[in-house]
C-alpha positions in Angstrom: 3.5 1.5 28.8 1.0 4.2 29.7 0.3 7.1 27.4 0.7 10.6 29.5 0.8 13.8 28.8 3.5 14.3 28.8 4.3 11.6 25.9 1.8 13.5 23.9 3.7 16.9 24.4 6.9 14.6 23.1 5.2 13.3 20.2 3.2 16.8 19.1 6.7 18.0 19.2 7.7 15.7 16.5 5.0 16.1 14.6 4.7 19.4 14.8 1.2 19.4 15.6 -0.3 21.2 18.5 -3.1 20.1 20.5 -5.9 22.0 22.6 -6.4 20.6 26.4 -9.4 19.0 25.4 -8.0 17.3 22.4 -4.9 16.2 24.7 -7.0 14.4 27.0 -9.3 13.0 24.8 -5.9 11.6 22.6 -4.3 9.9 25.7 -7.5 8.0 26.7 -7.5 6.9 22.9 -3.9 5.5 22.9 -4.2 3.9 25.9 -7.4 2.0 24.7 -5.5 1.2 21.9 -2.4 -0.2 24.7 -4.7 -2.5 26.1 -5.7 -4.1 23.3 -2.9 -4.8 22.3 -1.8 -6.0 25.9 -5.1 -8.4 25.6 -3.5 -10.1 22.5 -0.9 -11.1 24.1 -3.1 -13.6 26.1 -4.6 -15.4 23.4 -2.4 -18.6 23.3 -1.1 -18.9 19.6 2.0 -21.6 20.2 -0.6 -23.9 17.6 -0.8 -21.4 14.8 2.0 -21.3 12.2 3.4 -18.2 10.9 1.6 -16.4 8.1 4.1 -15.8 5.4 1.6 -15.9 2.4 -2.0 -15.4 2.6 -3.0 -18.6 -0.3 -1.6 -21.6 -0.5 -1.0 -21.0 -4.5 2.0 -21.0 -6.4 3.0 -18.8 -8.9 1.0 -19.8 -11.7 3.5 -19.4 -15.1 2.6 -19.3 -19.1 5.4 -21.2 -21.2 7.0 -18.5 -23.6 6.0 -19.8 -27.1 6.6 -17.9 -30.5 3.4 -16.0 -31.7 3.1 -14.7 -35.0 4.9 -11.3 -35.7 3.2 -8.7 -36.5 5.0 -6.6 -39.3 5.5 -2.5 -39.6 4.1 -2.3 -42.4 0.3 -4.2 -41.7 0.7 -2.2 -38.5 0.5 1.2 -40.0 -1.9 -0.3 -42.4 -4.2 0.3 -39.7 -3.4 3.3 -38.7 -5.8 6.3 -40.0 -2.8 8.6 -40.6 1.3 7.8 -40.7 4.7 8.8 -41.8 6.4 6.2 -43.7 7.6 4.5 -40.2 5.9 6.1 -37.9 2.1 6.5 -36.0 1.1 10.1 -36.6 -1.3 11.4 -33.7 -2.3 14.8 -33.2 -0.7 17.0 -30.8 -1.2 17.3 -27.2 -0.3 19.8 -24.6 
């Protein structure tokens, strides 16, 4: 595929971008580097590498659930510098 410009007046069209002359020209040479890149990849011989699904070998690495102690309402607002019976109380914020 080759980038012209007429291709870049398709895709400014749905991006609604506009370009100057200079910035047109200077677009096309840009994707079309970027076309042969891309065409050079597909050179490289990679019937040898395997598919890269995940990037580490690691699984997922679980905790067991186990029952901590409980923490009661009560201790809880014991802590607190200021509450309502069951409640934190914070000041307000808009």
């Amino acid at each position: 595929m080759i980038i012209d410009e007429q291709t870049i007046e398709h895709l400014s069209n749905l991006c609604k971008l506009e370009f100057s002359d200079n910035e047109k020209t200077q677009i096309i040479d840009d994707l079309n580097n970027i076309l042969c890149f891309v065409d050079k990849i597909k050179d490289v011989d990679t019937s040898s590498v395997k598919p890269l699904i995940y990037l580490s070998d690691r699984n997922n690495v679980l905790r067991n659930d186990s029952i901590a102690k409980i923490t009661l309402k009560k201790d809880a607002l014991n802590n607190s510098p200021s509450d309502d019976s069951d409640f934190f109380v914070v000041p307000k914020i808009l």
